[in-house]
N, C-alpha and C positions, 0 to 999 in steps of 0.2 A: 282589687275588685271583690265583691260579697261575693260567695257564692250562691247564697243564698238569695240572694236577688237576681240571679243569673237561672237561678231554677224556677223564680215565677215567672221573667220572662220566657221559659223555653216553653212551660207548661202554657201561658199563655197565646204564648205562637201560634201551639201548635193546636188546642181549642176553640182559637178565634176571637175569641173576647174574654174581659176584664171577670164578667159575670159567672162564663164557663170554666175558668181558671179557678175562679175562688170556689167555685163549688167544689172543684178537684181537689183541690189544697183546703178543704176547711177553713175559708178565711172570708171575711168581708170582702165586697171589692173595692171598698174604699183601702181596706191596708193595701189590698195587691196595686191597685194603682200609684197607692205611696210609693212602694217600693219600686215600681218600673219607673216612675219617675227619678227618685233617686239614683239609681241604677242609668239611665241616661242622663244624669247632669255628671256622675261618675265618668262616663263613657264620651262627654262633650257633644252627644249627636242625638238627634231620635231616632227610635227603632220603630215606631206604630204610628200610623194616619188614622185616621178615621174612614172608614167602611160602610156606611148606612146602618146599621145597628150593632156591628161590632168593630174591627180590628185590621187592620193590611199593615203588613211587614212593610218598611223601606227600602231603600237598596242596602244601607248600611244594617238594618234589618236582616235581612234574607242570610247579609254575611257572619252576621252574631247567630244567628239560626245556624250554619253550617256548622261552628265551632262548640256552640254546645251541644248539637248533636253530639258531634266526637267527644267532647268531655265526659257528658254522662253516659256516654255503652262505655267510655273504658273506668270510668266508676264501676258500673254495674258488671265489668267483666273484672277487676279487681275483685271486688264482693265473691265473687263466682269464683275464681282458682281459689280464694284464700277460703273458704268452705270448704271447696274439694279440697286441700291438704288433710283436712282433718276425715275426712268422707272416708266409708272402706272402699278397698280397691277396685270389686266389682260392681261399684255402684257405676249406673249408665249414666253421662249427661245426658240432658237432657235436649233435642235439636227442635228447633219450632220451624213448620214451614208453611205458607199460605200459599192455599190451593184456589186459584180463580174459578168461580160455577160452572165456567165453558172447559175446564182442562178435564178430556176424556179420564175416569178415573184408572181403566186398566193401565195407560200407559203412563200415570202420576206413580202406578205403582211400578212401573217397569223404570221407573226412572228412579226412584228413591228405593229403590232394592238392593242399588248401590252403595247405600248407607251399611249394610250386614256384612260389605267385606272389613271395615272399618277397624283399627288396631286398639281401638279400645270401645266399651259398651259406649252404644246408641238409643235414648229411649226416646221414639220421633213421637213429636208433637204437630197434629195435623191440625190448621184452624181454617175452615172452607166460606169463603163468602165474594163479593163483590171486591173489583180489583181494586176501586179507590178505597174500601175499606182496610181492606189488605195493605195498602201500601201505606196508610196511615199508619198502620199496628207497625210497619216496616222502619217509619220513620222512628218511631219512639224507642226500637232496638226490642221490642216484643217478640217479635219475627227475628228469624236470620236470612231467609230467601223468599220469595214467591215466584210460584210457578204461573204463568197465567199463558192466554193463547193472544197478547198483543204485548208488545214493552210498555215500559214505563210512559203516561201520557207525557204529553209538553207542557209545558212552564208549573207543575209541581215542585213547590218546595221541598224536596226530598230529594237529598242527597246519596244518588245509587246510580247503577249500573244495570243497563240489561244486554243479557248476551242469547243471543239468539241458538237457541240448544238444537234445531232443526227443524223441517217441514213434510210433509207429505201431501200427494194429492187426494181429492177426494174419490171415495164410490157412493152408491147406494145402495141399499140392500134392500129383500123383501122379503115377507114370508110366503111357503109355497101355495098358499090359498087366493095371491094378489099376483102374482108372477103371472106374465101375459106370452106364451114364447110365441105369439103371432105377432106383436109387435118388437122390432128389437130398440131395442137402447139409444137414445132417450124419449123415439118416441111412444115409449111405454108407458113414462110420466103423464102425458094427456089425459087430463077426465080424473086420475089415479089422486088416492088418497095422499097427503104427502106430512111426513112430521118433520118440521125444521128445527134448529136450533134459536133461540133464543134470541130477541134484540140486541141484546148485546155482547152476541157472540160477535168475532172479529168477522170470522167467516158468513154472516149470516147475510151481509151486504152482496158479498161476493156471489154466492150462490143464486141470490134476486136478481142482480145483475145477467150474470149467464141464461137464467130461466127467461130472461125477457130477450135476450140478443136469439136465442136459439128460438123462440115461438111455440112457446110451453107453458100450458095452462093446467097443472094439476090442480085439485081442489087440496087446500092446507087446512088439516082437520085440528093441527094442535101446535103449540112454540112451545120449547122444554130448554128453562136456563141449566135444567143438570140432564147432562149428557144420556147418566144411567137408565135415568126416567123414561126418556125416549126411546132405547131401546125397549124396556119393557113392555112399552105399548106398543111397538112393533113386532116383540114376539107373542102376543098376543091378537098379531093378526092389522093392527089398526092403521097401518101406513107404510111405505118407502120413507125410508129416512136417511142421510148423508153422514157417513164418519169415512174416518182418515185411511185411507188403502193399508198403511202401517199395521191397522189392527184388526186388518179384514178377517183372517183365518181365525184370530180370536173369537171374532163377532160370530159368524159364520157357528162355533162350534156349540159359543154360550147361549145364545136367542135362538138355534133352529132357523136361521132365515140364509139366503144365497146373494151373493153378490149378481144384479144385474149390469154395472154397466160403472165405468169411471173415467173420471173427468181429470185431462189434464191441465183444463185452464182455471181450475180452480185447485189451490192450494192452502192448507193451514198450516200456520208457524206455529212453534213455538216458545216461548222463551223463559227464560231465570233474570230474576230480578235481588240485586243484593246490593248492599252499599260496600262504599269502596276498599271499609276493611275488611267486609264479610268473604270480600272473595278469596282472603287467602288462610280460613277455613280448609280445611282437609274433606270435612264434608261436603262443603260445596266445589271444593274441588273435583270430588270424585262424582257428584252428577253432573256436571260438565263431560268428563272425561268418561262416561256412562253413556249419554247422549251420544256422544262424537262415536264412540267404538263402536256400542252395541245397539242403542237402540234405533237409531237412528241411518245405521250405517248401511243397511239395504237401500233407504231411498236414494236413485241415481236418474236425476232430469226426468220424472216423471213419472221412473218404472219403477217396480219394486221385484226383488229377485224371486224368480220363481210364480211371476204373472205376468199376464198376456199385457200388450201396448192398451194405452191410458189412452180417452179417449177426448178428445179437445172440443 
């Protein structure tokens, strides 16, 4: 088998069409479709249908997909020790991880802090965006993990693993200028300005949910895909907003605002997403086992140590 025809097809996999492909590779797409052709009469089967304007993997497809995945990250991890041979000592590798818009950033960093005890130099490379984008970069061996606040979707060609790193419930918080102590918790939200998270935070469904079963009409002044943002509009005063009990005393001490009030029927996860040789990484080992000890390791059914009962 060419290999070489085995790299238009992955390229073209993984872009969706003949057209996208050749742009990647500087080719005609009349050569790149030569050669996937070739390449399946090589192979005795076909690998691509036809899609409305571009491309669908077959089943026999999907499984040629799997396998050059694995080829080229251990091509490209070839490449990579035999350079470090020649590298000095204390040069860092370099670790890539993708961060999903919805993963709170303090605790992206309390989880990849993990990376500093590490037995040799780490220079982490953060790349922040949307989860399907992420997990594309993931497929292609770009990435080594992504962090996000849901697994891996369903029927993704992408070959990986999500392991559920843990959860906490939520609160909300306020600043002292919105803070009602005549009403308590939640029916304080009524009328109240409120900042949620983002459409396509995982939790954002969950929280609409609850707001409509409980008979809570805050006014929603604003949606923020980056967690950061939100606070800072609420330490400026502009709303009640929802983050994870986990990072409450955090929040509390950075924004100036207090915990009113927490919710135990609402929970966010969160998970590590790696393929399947990623996992046995030493780095990704050690936010795994970061997760499980420390960061994670206060939340117990709903409470977190050193706070009052969650409030359902």
């Amino acid at each position: 088998m060419n290999l070489k025809h085995l790299r238009y097809f992955w390229v073209t996999a993984h872009a969706g069409s003949v057209a996208a492909a050749g742009g990647q590779l500087h080719l005609t797409p009349q050569t790149v479709s030569a050669q996937l052709k070739q390449l399946e009469h090589e192979l005795g089967t076909a690998l691509f249908k036809p899609a409305g304007r571009g491309l669908e993997l077959t089943e026999a497809g999907r499984v040629a997909l799997s396998y050059a995945d694995e080829i080229f990250a251990l091509g490209q991890e070839m490449v990579a020790s035999l350079r470090s041979t020649d590298a000095p000592l204390h040069a860092a590798a370099a670790f890539r991880v993708g961060i999903s818009d919805a993963m709170p950033k303090s605790l992206t960093h309390r989880l990849l802090a993990a990376l500093r005890l590490s037995t040799k130099p780490v220079r982490l490379v953060c790349r922040e965006g949307a989860i399907e984008t992420l997990l594309g970069e993931l497929a292609l061996h770009r990435l080594e993990m992504v962090l996000a606040d849901r697994p891996m979707p369903a029927g993704l060609a992408v070959r990986a693993h999500s392991r559920k790193l843990g959860e906490s419930p939520l609160a909300f918080f306020a600043g002292p200028r919105l803070q009602r102590p005549d009403l308590a918790f939640p029916a304080c939200l009524n009328d109240a300005p409120l900042l949620l998270p983002g459409r396509n935070a995982a939790v954002r469904g969950e929280i609409d949910r609850w707001l409509g079963e409980a008979r809570l009409h805050p006014r929603i002044i604003g949606e923020f895909d980056d967690s950061a943002l939100m606070k800072v509009f609420a330490e400026a005063g502009e709303g009640y907003f929802p983050a994870p009990v986990i990072l409450s005393d955090e929040i509390c001490a950075r924004y100036g605002v207090s915990e009113v009030g927490r919710l135990d029927a609402v929970r966010e996860a969160f998970w590590l997403i790696s393929s399947e040789r990623r996992i046995q990484q030493p780095e990704v080992r050690a936010v795994l086992e970061a997760a499980r000890t420390t960061v994670f390791a206060l939340s117990v059914g709903g409470k977190v140590a050193g706070h009052g009962t969650a409030v359902s």
